[in-house]
C-alpha positions in Angstrom: -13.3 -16.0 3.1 -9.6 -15.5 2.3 -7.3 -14.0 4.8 -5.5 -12.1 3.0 -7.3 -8.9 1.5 -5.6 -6.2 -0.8 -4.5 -3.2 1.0 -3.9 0.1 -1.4 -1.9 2.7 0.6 -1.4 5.8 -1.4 2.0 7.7 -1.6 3.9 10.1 -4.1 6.9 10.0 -6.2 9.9 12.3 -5.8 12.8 13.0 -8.5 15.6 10.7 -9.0 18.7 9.9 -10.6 20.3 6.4 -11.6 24.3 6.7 -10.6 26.6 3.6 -11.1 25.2 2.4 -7.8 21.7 2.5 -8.7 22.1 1.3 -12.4 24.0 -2.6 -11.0 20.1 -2.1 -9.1 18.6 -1.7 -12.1 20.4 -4.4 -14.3 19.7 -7.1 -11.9 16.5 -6.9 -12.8 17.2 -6.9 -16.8 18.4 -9.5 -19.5 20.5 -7.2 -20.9 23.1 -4.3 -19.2 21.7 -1.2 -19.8 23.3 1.8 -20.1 22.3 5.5 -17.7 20.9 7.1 -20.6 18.6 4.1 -21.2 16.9 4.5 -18.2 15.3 6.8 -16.4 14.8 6.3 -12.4 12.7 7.8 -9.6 11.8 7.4 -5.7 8.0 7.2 -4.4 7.4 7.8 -1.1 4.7 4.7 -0.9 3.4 4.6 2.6 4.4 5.0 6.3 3.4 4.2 10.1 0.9 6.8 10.7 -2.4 6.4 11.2 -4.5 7.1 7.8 -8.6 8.4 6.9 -9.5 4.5 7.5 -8.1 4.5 10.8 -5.3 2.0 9.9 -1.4 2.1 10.1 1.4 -0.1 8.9 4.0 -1.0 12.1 7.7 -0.9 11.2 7.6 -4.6 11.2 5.4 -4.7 8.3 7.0 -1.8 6.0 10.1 -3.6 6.8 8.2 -6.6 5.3 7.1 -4.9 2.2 10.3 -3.2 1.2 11.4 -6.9 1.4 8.3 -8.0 -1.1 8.4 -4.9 -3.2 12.0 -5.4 -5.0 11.5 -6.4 -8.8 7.5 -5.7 -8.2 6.0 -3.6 -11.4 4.3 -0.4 -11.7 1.0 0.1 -13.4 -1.6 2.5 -14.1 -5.0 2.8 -11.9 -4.0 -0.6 -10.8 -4.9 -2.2 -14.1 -3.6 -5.7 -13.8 -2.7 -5.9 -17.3 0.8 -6.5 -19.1 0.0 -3.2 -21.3 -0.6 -1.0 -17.6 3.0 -2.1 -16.9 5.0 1.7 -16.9 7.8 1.0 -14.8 9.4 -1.4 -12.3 11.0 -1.7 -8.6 14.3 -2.2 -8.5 15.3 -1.2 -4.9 13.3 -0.6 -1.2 14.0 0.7 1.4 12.5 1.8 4.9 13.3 5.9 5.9 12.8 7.9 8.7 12.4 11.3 8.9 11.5 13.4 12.0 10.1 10.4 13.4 7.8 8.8 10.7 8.8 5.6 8.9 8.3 5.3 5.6 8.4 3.1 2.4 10.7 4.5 0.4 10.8 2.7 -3.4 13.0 3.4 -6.3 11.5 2.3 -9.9 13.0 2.6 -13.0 11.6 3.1 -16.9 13.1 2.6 -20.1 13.4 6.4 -22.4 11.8 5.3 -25.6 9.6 7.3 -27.7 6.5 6.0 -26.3 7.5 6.0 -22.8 8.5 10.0 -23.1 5.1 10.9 -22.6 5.4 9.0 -19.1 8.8 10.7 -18.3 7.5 14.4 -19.2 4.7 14.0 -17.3 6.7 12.9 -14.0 9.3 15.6 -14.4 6.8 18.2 -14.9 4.6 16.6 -11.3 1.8 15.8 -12.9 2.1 11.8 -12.6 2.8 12.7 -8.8 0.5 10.5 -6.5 0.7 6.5 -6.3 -0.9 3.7 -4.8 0.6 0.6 -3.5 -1.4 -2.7 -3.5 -0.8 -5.4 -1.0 -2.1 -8.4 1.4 -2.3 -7.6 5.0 -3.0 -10.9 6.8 -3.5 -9.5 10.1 -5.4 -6.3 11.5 -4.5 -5.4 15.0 -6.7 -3.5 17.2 -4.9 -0.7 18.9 -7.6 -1.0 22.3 -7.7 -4.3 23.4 -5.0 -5.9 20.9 -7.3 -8.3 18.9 -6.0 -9.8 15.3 -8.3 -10.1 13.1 -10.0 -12.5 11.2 -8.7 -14.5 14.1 -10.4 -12.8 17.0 -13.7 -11.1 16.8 -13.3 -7.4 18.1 -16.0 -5.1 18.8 -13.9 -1.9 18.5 -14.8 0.4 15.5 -12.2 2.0 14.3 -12.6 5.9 14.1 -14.8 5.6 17.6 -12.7 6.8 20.5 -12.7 4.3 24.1 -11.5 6.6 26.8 -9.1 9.1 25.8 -8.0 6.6 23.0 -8.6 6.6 19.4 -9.2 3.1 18.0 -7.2 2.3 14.8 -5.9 -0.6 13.2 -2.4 -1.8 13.1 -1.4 -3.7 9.7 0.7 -6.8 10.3 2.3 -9.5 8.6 2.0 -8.8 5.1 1.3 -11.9 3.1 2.2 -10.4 -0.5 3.2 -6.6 -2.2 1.2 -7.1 -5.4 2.0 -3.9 -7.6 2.5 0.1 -7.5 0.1 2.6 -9.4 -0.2 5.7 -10.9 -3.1 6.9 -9.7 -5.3 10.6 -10.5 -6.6 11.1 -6.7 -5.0 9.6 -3.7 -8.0 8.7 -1.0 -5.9 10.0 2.1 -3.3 13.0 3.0 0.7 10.6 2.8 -1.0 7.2 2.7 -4.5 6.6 2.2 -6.8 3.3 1.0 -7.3 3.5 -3.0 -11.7 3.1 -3.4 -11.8 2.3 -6.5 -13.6 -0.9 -8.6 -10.9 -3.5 -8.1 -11.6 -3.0 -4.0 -15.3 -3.3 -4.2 -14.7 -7.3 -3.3 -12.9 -6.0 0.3 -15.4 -3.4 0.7 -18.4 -6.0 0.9 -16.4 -8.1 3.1 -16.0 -5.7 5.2 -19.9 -4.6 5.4 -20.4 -8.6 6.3 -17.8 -8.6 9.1 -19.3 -5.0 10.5 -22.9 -6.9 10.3 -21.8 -10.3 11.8 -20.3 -7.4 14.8 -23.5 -6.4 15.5 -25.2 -9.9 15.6 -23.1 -10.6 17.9 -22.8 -7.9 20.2 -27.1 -8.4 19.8 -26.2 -11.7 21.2 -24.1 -11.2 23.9 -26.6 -8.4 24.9 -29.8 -10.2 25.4 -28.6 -13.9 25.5 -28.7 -15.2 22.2 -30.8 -14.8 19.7 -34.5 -16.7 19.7 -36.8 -17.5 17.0 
């Protein structure tokens, strides 16, 4: 089983503008200069540190990670990996705090053409609003006893509260930020985990990993298992 899985964290875009400063952002990513009316830019608010419907979180060590990753990354529809899903791309990242949430702030730019004013009306006008962001998430922290997995078998559930605690996971070291997608409905309220086709693959591993919990909390409960 591969360490990394994909993570999609949904988000939504806010209105932007490409000044001098932002356009030398844009044009490193280009073969050719182009000019402010060529382009036109936008920020998404992509994720942030608090905990989400699937009882996970990103720390601020790992959105600091993916605002590293995410710079030159492209942006696609319903996370269709295809060259004609591309729509727009990354050009600058950054991590924002406001009233004491962190949070992934990326700034993506398309070219105006005729066929990408569609795309543009549609932002403008909020109804291209929400996003997902897709990534690998090598480590999974347990927020009650502090277990990584794969690594170290944990028999907290998420969701289930020990105490006066409830568990969650903490998302660490991020392996790789894949792409950014329009997306019609966002699984979560700020930053929620895309269910879509593309994540059935995670979604069985993590039906085997909640299975192989139980065999071995059966285990540890009566001994081992006998034939």
């Amino acid at each position: 089983m591969n360490e990394n899985e994909i993570v999609r964290k949904a988000g939504r875009i806010e209105g932007g503008r490409a000044d001098s400063a932002e356009l030398a952002l844009i044009n490193a990513q280009t073969l050719r200069p182009l000019a402010a009316d060529e382009v036109f830019a936008f920020r998404i608010c992509a994720c942030d540190d608090q905990v989400d419907r699937d009882f996970e979180r990103f720390t601020e060590t790992a959105l600091t990670q993916l605002a590293d990753l995410y710079v030159g990354k492209t942006m696609l529809i319903d996370h269709l990996w295809s060259a004609t899903a591309q729509t727009a791309r990354v050009y600058g990242a950054s991590v924002e705090v406001e009233n004491g949430t962190r949070r992934l702030m990326l700034r993506a730019y398309l070219l105006r053409t005729p066929d990408s004013a569609p795309t543009i009306a549609a932002i403008e006008a909020g109804i291209l609003r929400e996003v997902s962001v897709a990534c690998a998430v090598r480590r999974r922290v347990c927020s009650i006893c502090g277990a990584a997995e794969p690594e170290t078998y944990c028999e907290h559930v998420p969701g289930r509260t020990y105490g006066d605690q409830v568990c969650h996971r903490d998302l660490e070291d991020i392996a790789d930020a894949y792409e950014v997608s329009f997306v019609a409905v966002p699984a979560q309220r700020g930053a929620g985990v895309v269910k879509d086709a593309a994540a059935s693959r995670t979604d069985e591993k993590e039906r085997f990993l909640q299975a192989l919990r139980l065999l071995r909390l059966e285990e540890k409960r009566y001994g081992g298992l006998k034939a």
